[in-house]
C-alpha positions as CSV (number, residue, x, y, z in Angstrom):
1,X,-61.9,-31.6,-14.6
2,X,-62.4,-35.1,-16.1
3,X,-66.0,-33.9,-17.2
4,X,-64.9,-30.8,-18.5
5,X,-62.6,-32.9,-20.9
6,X,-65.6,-34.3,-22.0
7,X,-66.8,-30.9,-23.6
8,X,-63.5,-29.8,-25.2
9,X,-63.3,-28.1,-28.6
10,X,-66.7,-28.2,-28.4
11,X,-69.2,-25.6,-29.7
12,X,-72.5,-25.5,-28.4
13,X,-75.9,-23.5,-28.9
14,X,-76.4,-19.9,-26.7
15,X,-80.6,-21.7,-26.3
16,X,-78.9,-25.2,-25.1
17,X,-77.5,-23.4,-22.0
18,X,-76.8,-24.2,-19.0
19,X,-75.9,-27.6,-19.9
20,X,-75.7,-30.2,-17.1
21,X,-74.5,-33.3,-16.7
22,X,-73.8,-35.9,-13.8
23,X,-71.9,-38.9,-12.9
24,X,-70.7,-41.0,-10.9
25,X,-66.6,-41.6,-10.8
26,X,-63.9,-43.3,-9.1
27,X,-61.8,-40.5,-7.5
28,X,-57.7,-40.9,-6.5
29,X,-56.1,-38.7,-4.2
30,X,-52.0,-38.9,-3.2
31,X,-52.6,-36.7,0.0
32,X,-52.4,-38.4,3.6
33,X,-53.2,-37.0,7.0
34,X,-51.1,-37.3,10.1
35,X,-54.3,-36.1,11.9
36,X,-55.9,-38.5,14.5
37,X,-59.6,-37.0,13.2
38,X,-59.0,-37.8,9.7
39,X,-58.0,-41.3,10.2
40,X,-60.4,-44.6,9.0
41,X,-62.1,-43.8,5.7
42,X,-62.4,-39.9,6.1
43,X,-59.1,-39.4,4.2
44,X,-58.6,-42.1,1.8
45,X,-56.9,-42.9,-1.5
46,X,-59.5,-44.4,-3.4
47,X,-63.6,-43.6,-3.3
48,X,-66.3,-43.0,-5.6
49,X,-68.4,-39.6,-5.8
50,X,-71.1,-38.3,-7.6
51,X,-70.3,-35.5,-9.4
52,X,-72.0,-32.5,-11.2
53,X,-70.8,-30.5,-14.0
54,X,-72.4,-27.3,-16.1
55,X,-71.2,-25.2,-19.2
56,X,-72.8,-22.3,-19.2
57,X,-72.8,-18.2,-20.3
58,X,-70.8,-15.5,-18.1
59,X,-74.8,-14.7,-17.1
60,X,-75.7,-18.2,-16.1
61,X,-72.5,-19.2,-14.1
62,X,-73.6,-17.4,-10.7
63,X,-77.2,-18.9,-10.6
64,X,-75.8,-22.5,-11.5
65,X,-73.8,-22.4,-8.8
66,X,-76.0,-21.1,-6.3
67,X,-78.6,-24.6,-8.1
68,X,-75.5,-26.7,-7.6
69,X,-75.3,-25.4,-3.6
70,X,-79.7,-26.0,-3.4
71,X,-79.0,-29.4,-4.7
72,X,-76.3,-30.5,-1.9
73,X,-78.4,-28.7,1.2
74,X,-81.7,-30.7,-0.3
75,X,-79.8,-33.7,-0.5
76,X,-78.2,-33.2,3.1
77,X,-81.5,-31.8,4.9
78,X,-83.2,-34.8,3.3
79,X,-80.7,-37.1,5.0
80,X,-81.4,-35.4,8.2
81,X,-77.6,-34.3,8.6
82,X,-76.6,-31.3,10.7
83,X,-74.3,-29.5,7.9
84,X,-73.5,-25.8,7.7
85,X,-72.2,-23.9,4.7
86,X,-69.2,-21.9,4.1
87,X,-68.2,-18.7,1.5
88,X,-64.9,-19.5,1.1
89,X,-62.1,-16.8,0.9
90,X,-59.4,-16.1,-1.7
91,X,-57.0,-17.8,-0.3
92,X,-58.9,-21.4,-0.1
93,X,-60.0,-20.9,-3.2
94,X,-57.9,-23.5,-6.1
95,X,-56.4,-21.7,-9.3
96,X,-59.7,-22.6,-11.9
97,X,-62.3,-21.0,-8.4
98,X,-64.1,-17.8,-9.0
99,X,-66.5,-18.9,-6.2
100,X,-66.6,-21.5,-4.2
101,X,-68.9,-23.3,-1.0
102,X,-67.6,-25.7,1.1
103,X,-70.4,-28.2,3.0
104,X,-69.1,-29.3,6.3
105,X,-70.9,-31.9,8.2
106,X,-70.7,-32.4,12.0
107,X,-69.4,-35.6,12.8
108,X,-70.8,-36.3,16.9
109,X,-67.7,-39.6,16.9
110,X,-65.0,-37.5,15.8
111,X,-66.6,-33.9,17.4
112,X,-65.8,-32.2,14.4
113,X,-67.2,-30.2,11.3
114,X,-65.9,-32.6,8.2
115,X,-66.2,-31.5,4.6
116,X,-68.8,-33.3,2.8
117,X,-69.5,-31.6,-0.4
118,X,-68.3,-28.5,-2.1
119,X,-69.0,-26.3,-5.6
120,X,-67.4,-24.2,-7.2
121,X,-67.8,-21.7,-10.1
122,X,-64.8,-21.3,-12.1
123,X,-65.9,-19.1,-15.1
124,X,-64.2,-19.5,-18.3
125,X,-60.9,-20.5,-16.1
126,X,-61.6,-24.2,-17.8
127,X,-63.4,-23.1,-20.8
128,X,-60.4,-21.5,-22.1
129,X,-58.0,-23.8,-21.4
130,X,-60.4,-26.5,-23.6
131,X,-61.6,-24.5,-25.8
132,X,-65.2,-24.7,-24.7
133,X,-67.3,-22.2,-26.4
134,X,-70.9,-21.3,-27.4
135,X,-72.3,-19.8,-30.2
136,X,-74.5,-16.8,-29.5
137,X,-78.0,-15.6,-31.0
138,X,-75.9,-13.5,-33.4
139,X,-74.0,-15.7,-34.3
140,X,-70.4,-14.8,-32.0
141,X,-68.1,-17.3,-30.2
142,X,-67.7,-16.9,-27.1
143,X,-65.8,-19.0,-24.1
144,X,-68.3,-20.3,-22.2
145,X,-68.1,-20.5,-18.2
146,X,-68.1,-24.0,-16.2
147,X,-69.4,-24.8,-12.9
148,X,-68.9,-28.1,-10.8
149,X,-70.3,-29.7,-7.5
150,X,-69.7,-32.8,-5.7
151,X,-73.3,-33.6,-4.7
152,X,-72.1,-36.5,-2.3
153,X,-68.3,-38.0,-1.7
154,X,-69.2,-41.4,-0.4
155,X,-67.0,-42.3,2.4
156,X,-67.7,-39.3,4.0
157,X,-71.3,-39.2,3.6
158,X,-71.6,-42.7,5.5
159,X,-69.2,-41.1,8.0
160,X,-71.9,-38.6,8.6
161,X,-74.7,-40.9,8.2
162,X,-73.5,-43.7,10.9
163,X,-72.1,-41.3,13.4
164,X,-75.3,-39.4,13.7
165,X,-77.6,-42.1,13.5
166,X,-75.9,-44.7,15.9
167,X,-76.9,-45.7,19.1
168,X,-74.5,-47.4,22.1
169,X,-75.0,-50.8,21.2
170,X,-73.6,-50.1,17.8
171,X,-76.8,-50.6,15.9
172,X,-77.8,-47.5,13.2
173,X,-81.2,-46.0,12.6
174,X,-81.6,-45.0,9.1
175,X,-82.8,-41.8,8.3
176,X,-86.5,-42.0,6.8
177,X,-85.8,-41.4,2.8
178,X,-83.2,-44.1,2.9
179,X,-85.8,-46.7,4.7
180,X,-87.3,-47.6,1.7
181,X,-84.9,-47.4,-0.5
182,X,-82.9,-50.0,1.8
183,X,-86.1,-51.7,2.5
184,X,-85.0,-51.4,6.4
185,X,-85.1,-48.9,9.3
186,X,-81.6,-49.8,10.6
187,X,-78.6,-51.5,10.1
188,X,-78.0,-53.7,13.2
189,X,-74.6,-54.2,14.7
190,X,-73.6,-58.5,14.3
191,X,-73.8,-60.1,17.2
192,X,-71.1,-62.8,16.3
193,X,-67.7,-61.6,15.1
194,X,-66.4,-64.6,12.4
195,X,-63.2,-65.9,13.5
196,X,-60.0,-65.3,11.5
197,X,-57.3,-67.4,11.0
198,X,-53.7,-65.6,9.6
199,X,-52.3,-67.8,6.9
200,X,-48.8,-67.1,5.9
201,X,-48.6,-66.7,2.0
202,X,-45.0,-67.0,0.6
């Protein structure tokens, strides 16, 4: 939604859509989990996501999502992840959702299917409420439609990443189109643990 708010009041050309934009953000969440699979950093409080946002006609919104779903499963496949992805019904779907896909990773530590991603197309549910609208060839206003997908949610991705790529000594092989970004094949597990020492702070 905070992208959206970027957009609102806005009027925009019919031949500028779809409109997309990305970015990265810092994401909050109150919610906690009492569940043993979703301890560590699968549910957390804090992370940072790369997000992607459209505005686009009631024609477009359908094929932007399903280019918003391509773009996740490229990113995934590329990252060598076994992932599988899920319609979801009615009643998972949040008030602005017309459509929605969830990506679930499997995670071999936890032997479980973890969300990783999800996108959504939620019409002109947020256009409306912001005032987003686009000016057609003829000239009419119209509320435009808005789509959104979360092309990775960090601490989960490296969930993914490290529990399918480790080995028993600890040590991770990196899947090949991160090698040379990383400049490295693996991240090794240290060998010497640095000592701590409590200090008492008052």
């Amino acid at each position: 939604m905070a992208l959206a708010g970027f957009f609102t009041d806005q009027v925009i050309e019919e031949q500028c859509l779809p409109l997309k934009i990305a970015a990265v953000s810092r994401c909050y969440r109150a919610e906690t989990s009492g569940l043993n699979e979703e301890k560590g950093i699968y549910r957390v409080h804090q992370f940072t996501k790369v997000e992607m946002f459209a505005v686009c006609s009631e024609k477009q919104s359908e094929m932007v999502l399903e280019s918003f779903k391509d773009t996740e499963m490229c990113l995934y496949k590329q990252l060598n992840l076994k992932f599988r992805v899920l319609d979801m019904p009615p009643n998972e779907l949040g008030a602005s959702a017309f459509q929605k896909y969830d990506i679930e990773a499997w995670l071999p530590g936890r032997q479980m299917w973890g969300e990783i991603s999800s996108c959504s197309n939620c019409t002109d549910y947020q256009a409306k409420r912001l005032n987003i609208k686009y000016k057609t060839k003829d000239g009419l206003l119209k509320y435009a439609h808005t789509a959104n997908g979360t092309a990775a949610a960090i601490p989960r991705l490296l969930i993914a990443l490290i529990e399918s790529n480790k080995i028993e000594n600890g040590t991770v092989y990196l899947p090949e189109e991160l090698r040379n970004i990383l400049n490295n094949s693996l991240l090794a597990r240290n060998k010497v643990v640095p000592s701590l020492k409590l200090i008492k702070h008052f």
